[in-house]
C-alpha positions as CSV (number, residue, x, y, z in Angstrom):
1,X,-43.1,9.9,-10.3
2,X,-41.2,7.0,-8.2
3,X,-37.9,6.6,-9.0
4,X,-36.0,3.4,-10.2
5,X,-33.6,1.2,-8.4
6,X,-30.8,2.8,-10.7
7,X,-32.1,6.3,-10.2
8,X,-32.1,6.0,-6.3
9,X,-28.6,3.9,-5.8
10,X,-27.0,6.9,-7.9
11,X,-28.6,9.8,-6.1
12,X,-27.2,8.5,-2.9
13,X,-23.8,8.2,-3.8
14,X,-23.9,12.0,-5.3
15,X,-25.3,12.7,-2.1
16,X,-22.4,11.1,-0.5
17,X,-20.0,13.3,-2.1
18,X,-18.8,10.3,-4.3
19,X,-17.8,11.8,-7.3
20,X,-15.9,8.7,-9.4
21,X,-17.1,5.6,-10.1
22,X,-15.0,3.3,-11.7
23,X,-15.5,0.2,-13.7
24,X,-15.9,-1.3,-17.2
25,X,-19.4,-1.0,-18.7
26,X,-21.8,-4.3,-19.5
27,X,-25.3,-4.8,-20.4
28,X,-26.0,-5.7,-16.8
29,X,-25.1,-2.2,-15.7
30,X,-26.9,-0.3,-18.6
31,X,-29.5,1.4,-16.0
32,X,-26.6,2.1,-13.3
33,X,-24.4,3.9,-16.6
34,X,-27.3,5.5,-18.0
35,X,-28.0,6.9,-14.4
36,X,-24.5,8.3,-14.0
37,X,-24.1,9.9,-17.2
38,X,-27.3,12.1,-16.5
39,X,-26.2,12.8,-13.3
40,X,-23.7,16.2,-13.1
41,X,-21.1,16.2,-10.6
42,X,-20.9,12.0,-10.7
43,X,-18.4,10.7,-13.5
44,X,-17.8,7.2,-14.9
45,X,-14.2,6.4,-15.3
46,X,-13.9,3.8,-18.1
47,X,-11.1,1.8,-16.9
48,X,-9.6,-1.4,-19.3
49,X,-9.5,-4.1,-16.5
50,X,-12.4,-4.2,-13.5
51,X,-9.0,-5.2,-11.4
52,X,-7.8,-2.0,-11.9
53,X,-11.1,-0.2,-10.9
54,X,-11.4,-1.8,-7.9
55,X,-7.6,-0.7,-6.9
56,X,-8.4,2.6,-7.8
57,X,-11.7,2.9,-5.7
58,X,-9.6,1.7,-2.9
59,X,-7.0,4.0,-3.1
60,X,-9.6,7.0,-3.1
61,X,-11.2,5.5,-0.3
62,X,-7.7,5.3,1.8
63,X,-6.8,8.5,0.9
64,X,-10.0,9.9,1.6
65,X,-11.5,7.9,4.1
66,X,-15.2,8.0,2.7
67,X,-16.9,5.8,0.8
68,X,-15.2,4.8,-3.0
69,X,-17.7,3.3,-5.4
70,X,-16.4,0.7,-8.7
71,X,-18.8,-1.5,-10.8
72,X,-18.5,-4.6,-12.5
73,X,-20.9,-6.7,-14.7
74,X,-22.2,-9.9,-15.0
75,X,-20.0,-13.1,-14.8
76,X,-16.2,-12.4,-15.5
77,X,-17.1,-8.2,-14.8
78,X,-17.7,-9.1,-11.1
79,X,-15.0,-12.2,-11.0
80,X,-12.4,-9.5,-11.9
81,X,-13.0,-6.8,-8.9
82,X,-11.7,-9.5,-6.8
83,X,-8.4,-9.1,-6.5
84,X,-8.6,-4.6,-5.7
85,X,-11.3,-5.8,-3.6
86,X,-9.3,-7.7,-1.2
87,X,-6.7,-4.9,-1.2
88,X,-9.2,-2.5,-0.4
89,X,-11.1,-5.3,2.5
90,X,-7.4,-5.7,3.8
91,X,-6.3,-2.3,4.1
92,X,-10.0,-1.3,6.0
93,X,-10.7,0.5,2.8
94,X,-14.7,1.3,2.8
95,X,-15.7,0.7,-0.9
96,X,-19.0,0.0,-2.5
97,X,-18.7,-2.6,-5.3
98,X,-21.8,-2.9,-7.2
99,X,-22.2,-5.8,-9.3
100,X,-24.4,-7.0,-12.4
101,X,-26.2,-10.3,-12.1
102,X,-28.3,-12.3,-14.8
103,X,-32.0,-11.2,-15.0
104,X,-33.6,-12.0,-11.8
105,X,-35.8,-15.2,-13.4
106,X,-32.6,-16.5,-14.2
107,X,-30.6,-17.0,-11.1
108,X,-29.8,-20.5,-10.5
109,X,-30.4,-21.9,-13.6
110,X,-26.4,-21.9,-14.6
111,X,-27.4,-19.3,-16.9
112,X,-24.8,-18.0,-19.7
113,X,-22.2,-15.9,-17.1
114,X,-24.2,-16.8,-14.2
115,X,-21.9,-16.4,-10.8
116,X,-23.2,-16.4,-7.7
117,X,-22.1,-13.1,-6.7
118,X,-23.3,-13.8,-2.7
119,X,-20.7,-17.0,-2.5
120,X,-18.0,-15.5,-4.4
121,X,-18.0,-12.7,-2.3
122,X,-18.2,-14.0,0.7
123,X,-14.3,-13.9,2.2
124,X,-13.6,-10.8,0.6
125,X,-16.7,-8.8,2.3
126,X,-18.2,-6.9,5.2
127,X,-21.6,-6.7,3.6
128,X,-23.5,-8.7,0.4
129,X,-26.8,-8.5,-0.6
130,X,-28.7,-9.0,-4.1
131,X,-31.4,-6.7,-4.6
132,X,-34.3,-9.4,-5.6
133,X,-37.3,-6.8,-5.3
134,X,-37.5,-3.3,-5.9
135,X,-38.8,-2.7,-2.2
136,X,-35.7,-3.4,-0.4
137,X,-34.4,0.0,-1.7
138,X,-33.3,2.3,-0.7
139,X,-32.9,-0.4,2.9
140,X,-30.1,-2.4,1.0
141,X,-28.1,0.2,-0.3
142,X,-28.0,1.6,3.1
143,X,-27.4,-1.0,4.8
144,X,-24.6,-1.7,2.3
145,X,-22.6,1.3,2.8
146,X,-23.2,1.6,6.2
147,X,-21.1,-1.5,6.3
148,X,-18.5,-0.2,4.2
149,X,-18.1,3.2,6.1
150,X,-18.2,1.9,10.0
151,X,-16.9,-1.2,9.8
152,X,-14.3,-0.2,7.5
153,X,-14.6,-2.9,4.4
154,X,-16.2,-4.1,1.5
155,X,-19.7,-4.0,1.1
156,X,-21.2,-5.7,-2.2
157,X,-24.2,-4.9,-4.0
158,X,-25.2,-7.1,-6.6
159,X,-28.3,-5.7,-9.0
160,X,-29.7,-8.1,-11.6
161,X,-29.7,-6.8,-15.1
162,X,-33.3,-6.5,-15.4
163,X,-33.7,-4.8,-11.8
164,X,-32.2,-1.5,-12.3
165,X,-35.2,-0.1,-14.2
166,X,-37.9,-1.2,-11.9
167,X,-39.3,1.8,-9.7
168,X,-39.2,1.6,-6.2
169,X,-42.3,1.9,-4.0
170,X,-40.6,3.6,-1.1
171,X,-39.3,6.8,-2.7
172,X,-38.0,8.0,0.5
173,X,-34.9,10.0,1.2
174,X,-32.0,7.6,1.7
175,X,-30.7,8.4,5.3
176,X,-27.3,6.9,6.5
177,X,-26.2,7.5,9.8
178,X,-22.1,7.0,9.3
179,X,-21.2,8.4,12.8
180,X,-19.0,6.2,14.7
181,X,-18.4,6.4,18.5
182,X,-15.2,7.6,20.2
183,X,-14.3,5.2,23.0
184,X,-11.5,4.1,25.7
185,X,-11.1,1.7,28.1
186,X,-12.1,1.5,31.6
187,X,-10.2,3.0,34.3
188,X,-9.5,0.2,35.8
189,X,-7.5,-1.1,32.6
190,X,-5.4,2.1,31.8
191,X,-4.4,1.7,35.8
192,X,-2.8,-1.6,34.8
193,X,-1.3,-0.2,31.9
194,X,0.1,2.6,33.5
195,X,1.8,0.2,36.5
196,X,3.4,-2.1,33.8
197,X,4.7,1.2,32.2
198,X,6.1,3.2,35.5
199,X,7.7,0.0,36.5
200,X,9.9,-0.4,33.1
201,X,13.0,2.2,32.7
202,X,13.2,1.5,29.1
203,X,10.2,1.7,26.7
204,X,10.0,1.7,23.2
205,X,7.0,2.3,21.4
206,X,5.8,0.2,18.2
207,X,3.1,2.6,16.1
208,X,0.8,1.9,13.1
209,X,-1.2,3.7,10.7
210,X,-4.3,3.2,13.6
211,X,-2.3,6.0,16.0
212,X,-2.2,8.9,12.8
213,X,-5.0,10.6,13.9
214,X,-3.5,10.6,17.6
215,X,-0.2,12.1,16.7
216,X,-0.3,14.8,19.4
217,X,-1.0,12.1,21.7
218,X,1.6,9.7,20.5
219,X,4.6,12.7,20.6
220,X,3.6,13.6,24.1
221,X,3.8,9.9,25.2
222,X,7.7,9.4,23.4
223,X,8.5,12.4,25.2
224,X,7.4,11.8,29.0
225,X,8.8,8.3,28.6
226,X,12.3,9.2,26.4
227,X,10.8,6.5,24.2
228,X,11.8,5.9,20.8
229,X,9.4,5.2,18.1
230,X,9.7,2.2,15.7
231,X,7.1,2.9,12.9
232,X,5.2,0.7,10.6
233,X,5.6,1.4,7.1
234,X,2.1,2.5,6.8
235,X,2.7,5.2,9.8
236,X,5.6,7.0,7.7
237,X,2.7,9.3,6.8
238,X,1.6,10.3,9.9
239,X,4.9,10.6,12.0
240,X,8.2,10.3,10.0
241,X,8.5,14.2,9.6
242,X,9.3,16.6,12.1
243,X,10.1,13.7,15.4
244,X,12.6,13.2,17.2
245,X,12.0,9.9,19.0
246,X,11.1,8.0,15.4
247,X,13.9,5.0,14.4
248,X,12.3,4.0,11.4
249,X,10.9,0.6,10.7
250,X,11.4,-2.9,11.9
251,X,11.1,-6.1,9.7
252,X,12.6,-7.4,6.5
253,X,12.2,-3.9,5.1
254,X,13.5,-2.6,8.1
255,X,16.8,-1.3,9.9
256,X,18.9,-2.4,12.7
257,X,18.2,1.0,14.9
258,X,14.7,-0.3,15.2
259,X,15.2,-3.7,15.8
260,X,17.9,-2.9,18.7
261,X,15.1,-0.3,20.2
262,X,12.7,-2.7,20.6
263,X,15.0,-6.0,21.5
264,X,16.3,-3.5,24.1
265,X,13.0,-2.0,26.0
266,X,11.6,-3.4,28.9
267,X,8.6,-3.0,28.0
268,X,6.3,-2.4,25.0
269,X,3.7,-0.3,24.1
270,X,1.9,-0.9,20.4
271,X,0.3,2.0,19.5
272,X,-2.9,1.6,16.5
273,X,-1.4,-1.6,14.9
274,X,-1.2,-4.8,14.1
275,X,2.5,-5.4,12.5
276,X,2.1,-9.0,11.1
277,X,5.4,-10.2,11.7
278,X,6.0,-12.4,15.4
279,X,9.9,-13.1,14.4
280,X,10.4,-9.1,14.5
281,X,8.8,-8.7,18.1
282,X,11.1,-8.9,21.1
283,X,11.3,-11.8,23.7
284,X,10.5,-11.6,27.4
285,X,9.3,-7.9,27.1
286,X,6.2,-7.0,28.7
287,X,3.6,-5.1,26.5
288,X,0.6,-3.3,26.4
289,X,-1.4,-2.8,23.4
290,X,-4.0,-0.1,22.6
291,X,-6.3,-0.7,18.9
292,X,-9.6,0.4,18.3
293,X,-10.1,-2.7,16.9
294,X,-10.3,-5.6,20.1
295,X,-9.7,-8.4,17.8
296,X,-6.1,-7.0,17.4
297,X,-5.0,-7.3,21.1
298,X,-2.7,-10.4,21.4
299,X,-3.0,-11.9,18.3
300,X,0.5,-10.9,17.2
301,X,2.4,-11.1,20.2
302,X,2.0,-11.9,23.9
303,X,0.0,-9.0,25.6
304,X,0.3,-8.1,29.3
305,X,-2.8,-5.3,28.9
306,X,-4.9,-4.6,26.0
307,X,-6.4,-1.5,25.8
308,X,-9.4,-1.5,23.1
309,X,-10.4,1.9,22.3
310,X,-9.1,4.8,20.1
311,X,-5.3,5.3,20.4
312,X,-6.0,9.2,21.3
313,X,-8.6,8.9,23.4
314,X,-7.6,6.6,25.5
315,X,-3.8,8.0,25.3
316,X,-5.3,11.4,26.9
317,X,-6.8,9.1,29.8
318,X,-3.4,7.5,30.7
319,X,-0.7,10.1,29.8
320,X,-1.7,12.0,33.4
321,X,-1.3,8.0,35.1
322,X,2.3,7.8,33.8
323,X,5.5,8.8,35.2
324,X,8.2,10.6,33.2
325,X,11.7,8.7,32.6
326,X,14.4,11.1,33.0
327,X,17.3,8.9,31.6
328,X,17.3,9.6,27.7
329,X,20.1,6.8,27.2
330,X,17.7,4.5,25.7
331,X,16.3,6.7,23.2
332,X,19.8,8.7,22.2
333,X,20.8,5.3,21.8
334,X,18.5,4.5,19.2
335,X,18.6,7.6,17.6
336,X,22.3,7.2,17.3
337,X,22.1,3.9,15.9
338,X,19.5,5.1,13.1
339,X,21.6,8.4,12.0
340,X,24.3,5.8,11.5
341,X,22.2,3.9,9.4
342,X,20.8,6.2,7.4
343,X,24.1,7.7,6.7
344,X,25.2,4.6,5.4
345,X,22.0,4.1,3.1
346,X,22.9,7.8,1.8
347,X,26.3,6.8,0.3
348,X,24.2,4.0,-1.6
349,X,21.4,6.8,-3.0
350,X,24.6,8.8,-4.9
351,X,24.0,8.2,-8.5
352,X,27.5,6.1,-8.9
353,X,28.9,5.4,-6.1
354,X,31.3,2.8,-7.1
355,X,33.6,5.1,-8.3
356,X,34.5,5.6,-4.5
357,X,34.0,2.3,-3.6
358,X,36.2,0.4,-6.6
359,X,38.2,-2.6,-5.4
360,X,35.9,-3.2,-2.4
361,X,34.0,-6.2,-2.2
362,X,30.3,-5.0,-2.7
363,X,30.9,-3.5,-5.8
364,X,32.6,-6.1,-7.3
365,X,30.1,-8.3,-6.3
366,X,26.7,-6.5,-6.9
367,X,27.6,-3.9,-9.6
368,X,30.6,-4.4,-12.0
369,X,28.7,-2.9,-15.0
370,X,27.7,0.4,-12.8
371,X,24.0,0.1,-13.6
372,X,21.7,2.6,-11.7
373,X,21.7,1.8,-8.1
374,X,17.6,1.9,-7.4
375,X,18.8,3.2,-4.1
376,X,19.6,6.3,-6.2
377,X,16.5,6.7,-7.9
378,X,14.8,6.5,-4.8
379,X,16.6,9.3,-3.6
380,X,16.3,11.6,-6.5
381,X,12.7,11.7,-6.9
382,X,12.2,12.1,-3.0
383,X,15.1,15.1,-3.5
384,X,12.6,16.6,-6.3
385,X,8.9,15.6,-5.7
386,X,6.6,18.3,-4.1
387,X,6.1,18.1,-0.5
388,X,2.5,17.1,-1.1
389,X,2.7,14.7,-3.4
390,X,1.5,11.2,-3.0
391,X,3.3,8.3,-3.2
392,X,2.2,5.1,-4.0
393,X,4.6,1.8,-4.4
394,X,4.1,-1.7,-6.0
395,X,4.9,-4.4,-3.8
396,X,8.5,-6.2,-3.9
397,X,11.6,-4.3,-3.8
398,X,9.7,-0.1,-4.5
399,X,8.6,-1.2,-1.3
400,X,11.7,-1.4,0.2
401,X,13.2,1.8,-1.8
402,X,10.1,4.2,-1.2
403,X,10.5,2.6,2.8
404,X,13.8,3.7,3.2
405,X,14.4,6.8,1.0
406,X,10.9,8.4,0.3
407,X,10.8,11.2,3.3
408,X,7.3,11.9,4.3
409,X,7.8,15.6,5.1
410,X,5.2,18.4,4.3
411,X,1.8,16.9,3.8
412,X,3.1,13.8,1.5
413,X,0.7,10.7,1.8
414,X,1.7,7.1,1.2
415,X,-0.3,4.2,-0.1
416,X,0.4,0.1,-1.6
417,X,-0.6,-2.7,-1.2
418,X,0.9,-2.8,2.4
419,X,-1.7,-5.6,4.0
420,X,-2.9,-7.8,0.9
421,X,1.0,-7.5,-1.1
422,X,-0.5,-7.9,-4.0
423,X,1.3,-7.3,-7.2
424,X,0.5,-4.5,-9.8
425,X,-0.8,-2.0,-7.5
426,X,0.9,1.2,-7.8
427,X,-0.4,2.2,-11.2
428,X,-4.3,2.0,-10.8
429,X,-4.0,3.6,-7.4
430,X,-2.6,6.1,-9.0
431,X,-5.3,6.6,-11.1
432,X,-7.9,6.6,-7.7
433,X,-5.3,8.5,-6.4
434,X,-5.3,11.7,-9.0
435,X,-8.9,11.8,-9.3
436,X,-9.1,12.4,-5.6
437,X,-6.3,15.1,-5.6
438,X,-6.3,16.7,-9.5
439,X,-3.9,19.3,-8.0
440,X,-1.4,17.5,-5.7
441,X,1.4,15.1,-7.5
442,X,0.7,11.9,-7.7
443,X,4.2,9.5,-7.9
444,X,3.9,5.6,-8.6
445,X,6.9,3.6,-7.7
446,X,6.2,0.6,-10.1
447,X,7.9,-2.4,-10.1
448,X,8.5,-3.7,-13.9
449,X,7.0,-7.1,-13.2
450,X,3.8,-5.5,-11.6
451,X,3.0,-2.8,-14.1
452,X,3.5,-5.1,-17.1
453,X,0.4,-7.3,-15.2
454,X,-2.2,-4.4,-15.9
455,X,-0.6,-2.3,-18.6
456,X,-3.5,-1.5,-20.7
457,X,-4.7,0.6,-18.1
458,X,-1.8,3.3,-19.3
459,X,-4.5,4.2,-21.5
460,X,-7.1,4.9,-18.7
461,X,-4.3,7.1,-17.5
462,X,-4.2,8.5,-21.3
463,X,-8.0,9.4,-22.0
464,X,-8.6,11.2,-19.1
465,X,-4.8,12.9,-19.5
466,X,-4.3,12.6,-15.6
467,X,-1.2,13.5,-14.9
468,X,0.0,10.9,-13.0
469,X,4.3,10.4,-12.9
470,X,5.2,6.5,-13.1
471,X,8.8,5.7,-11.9
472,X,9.6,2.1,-13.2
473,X,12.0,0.7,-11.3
474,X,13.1,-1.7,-14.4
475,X,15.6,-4.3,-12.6
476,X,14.2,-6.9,-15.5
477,X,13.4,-9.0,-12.6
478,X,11.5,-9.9,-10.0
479,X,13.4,-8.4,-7.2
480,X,11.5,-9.4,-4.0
481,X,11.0,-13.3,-5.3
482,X,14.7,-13.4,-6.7
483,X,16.0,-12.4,-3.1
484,X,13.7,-14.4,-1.1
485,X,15.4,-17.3,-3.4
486,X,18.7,-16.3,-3.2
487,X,18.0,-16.1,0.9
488,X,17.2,-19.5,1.1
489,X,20.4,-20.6,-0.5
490,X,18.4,-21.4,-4.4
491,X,19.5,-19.7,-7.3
492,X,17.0,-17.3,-8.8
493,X,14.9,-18.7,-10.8
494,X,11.5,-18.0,-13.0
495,X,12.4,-14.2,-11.8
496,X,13.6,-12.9,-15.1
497,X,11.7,-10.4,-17.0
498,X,12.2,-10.1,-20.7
499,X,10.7,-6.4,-20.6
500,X,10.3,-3.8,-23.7
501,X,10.9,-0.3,-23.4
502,X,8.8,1.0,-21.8
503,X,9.2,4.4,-22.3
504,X,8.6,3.7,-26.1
505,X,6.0,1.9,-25.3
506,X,4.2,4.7,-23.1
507,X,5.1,6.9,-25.6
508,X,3.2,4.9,-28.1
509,X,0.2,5.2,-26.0
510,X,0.6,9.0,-26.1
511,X,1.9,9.6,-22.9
512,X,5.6,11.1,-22.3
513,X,8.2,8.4,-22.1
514,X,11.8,9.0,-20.6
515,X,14.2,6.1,-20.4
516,X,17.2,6.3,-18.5
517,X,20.4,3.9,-18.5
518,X,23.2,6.2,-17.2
519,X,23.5,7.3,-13.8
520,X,25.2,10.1,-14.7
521,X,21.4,11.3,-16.6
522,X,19.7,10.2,-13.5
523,X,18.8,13.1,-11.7
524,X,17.9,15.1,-14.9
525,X,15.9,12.2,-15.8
526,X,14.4,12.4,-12.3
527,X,13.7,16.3,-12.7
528,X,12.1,15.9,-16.3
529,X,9.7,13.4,-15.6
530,X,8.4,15.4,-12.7
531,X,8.3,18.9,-14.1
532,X,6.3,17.6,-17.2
533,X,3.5,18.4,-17.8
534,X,0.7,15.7,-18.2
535,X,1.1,12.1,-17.6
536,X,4.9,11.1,-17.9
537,X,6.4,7.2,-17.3
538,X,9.9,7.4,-16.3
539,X,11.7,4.0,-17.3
540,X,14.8,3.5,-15.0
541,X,17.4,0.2,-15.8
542,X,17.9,-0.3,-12.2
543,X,20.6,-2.9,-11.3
544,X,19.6,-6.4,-10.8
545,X,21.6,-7.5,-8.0
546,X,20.9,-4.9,-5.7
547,X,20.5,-6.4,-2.2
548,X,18.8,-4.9,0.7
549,X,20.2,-5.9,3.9
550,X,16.8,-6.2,6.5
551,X,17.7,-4.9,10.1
552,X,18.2,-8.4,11.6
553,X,20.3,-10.3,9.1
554,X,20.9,-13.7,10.0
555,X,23.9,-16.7,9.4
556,X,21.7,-19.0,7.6
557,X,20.5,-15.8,5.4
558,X,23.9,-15.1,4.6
559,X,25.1,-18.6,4.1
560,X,22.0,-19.3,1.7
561,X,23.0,-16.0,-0.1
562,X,26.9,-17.3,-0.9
563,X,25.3,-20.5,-1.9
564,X,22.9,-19.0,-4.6
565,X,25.7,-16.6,-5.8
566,X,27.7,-20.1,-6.1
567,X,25.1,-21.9,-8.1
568,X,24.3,-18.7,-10.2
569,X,27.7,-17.9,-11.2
570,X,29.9,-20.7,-11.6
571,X,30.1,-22.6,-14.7
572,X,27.4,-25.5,-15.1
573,X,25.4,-23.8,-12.6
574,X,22.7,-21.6,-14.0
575,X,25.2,-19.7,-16.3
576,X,25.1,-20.9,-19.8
577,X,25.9,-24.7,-21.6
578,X,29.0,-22.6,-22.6
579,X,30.4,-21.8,-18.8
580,X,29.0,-18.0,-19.3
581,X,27.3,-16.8,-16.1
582,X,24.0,-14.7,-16.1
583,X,26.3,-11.3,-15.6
584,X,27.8,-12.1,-19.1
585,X,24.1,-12.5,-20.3
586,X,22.9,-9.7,-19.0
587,X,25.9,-7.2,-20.0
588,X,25.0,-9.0,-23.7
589,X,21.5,-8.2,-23.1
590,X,22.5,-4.4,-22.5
591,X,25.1,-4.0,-25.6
């Protein structure tokens, strides 16, 4: 007996070791559901928002590298992948998004939820394709994830409703082929590279998440050229632990050991990324690039020689070409500058450490009332979370905090939104990322403003009891807007968060809530929420006016700063019609 189009799309992906599938069900996926519930070792995880699903296929895919499936139905189902979809196609994610459709005689005829799944998808993927007859299977769903899996991206298959029951006439095996090729450049080009490299006396290296699978390669390179190692935030995983040449990052989330490492080398050499931001590179240094991805080469900075190929392969080719640098002074340097540094940054992570600091200017300015520096609950779960646990961070300011005091050691992973910056994030990877890893601890810095965007899908986290730990950094703001305001000399503005609590709230959904407003119940805060068993949301009243300083601060950042602060406390500024300032709000607020 021939199977159906259903039958044989969900065969495959059990074949492919996909074991999740997540989405909301609709009556345009009835044969794609009914298939996966009859199919042991394949389970449907209902989630509350196909936004959600999509971010949570994605994370599985990072984490795992193989292929993560979610579904969506007809109309607003599809329409609401879109925005874990482009999280996923920006962070070279390979999912499989399968999509409902109107019955087939209907298409085109602006048909009740009709979308034209092809168009809308079009930006957002590697692959698209509506199945119109069942003979293009199983050709279309292997052309679909084939996309996905080497090209690294979205692929999209849309089914109509009334297709997924039709039997195929081609009941053949389905057959992939998901090998991908090794390669490195020509000798001739890792010659050039090597002359730019012996010629320089100072080299700094810049490397991304593209190098992690090269790390052997990578170390021997900072070692024959005393070369210290700016990373990328998403390369903490890989090479933060156990190095002795890494400075941290560069950028707005960034520190100034990093910045003067690369500002200071004669020459550059990116390693498997493509860091976004031009202002951060330096001037008048000469660079060479190496990215499996050719596209890459040049298109953030000037490039002297590009190398496409794989960062380890073509590393092994050129390490015997180069000449080692015996004068460490560039790279003590830098290491000397980010120990200094991060000493600083650890007097900030103590639980309250104004009462060292009272009478000096920062904590008068940034924390009369002694709320919880986030600085500090940064610190405390890193201090207690297992060495493989996963971290996962909303964007905005748990960026910055899981950035600059979230170690990687052990075999911790770290995943966001690092490419797309979307908002609420951190919780539905969560979810993606627990399915993957039932037995590792899975740790989702949220920002307040982000989780309240998807909260119903604390109960997805609640039916299928996984036990997930959400730290909320709850600054009743939002903390990356608000500073990018203040920044540009404007008072904060539409950034204020009237937020519940939501530790009662979680613990009205039947998960463990623990709110903390004390430092001085911080850490036991910190070392409750993780030791508990099942899924606990850990609700921190973080201060407000924290500021984190990036490595390169600049006059006019400063200067807009003091004028916001001006606008935001004086009387008749933003303050109240009765000359109180947002501070005397805010202490109000907490009585």
């Amino acid at each position: 007996m021939a199977r159906t189009v259903a039958r044989v799309i969900v065969d495959a992906l059990r074949e492919l070791d996909v074991r999740h599938v997540f989405g909301v069900v609709g009556d345009a996926l009835n044969p794609l559901t009914e298939a996966i519930r009859t199919t042991e070792g394949l389970d449907w995880v209902a989630c509350r928002h196909e936004e959600a699903a999509a971010f949570a296929a994605g994370a599985r895919a990072q984490l795992s590298g193989t292929l993560g499936v979610c579904m969506g139905t007809v109309g607003p189902g599809s329409v609401h992948l879109l925005n874990g979809l482009y999280d996923a196609a920006k962070s070279r994610a390979p999912v499989l998004a399968i999509c409902g459709q109107v019955p087939l005689a209907e298409i085109g005829s602006d048909y009740f939820q009709e979308v034209d799944n092809d168009l809308l998808f079009r930006d957002v993927a590697v692959h698209r394709a509506t199945v119109t007859s069942p003979d293009q299977m199983p050709r279309a769903l292997e052309s679909a994830v084939r996309a996905a899996v080497t090209l690294g991206g979205v692929a999209v298959l849309t089914v109509p409703g009334d297709m997924g029951d039709r039997e195929t006439t081609d009941d053949r095996p389905t057959r992939f082929a998901l090998d991908r090729p090794v390669s490195r450049p020509d000798d001739a080009s890792l010659a050039r590279a090597a002359e730019l490299l012996n010629a320089a006396s100072r080299v700094t290296l810049l490397v991304g998440r593209g190098a992690r699978d090269a790390r052997t390669e990578v170390l021997r390179t900072a070692e024959l050229l005393a070369a210290p190692m700016v990373l990328t935030l998403k390369a903490k995983e890989g090479f933060e632990d156990d190095n002795d040449f890494q400075v941290g990052q560069t950028g707005l989330i960034g520190n100034p050991a990093a910045v003067h490492a690369l500002d200071r080398g004669e020459a550059l050499l990116m390693l498997g990324t493509d860091f976004p931001y031009r202002d951060w590179y330096p001037e008048d240094t000469r660079v060479v690039q190496i990215d499996a991805r050719e596209e890459h080469l040049g298109r953030r900075t000037p490039v002297d020689v590009g190398l496409a190929g794989d960062v380890g392969a073509t590393l092994s080719a050129l390490l015997p070409l180069l000449e080692p640098i015996a004068d460490r002074a560039h790279l003590d340097d830098a290491r000397e500058r980010f120990a200094a540094w991060r000493a600083g940054q650890a007097r900030l992570a103590e639980p309250d450490p104004e009462q060292r600091l009272t009478g000096k200017l920062r904590a008068a300015l940034d924390n009369r009332d002694h709320e919880i520096r986030p600085e500090a609950l940064a610190a405390a779960v890193d201090a207690h979370a297992a060495d493989d646990a996963v971290f996962i961070s909303d964007t905005g300011m748990a960026t910055v905090w899981v950035s600059r005091f979230v170690t990687m050691r052990g075999t911790r992973r770290l995943i966001g939104s690092y490419n797309l910056g979307s908002m609420a994030n951190a919780m539905p990877q969560a979810i993606g990322a627990q399915l993957w890893a039932p037995d590792r601890q899975i740790v989702a810095f949220c920002g307040d403003g982000g989780l309240s965007m998807l909260l119903g899908d604390l109960m997805t986290i609640r039916t299928y009891r996984l036990p997930v730990k959400l730290v909320v950094f709850d600054n009743r703001r939002l903390g990356m807007v608000k500073l990018e305001q203040e920044q540009s000399g404007l008072p904060e503005f539409g950034t204020e968060l009237d937020n519940p609590d939501f530790a009662a709230l979680a613990t009205a959904m039947g998960i463990t809530g623990i709110r903390v407003v004390d430092p001085a119940d911080l850490v036991d805060g910190v070392r409750r929420a993780l030791d508990a068993p099942g899924p606990v949301l850990l609700d921190v009243l973080t201060n407000p006016e924290e500021v984190a300083v990036p490595g390169r601060p600049t006059v006019a950042q400063g200067w807009g700063f003091a004028v916001a602060k001006a606008k935001e406390i004086l009387p008749g500024g933003l303050g109240g019609t009765d000359g109180s300032t947002r501070a005397d709000h805010r202490r109000a607020r907490r009585r």
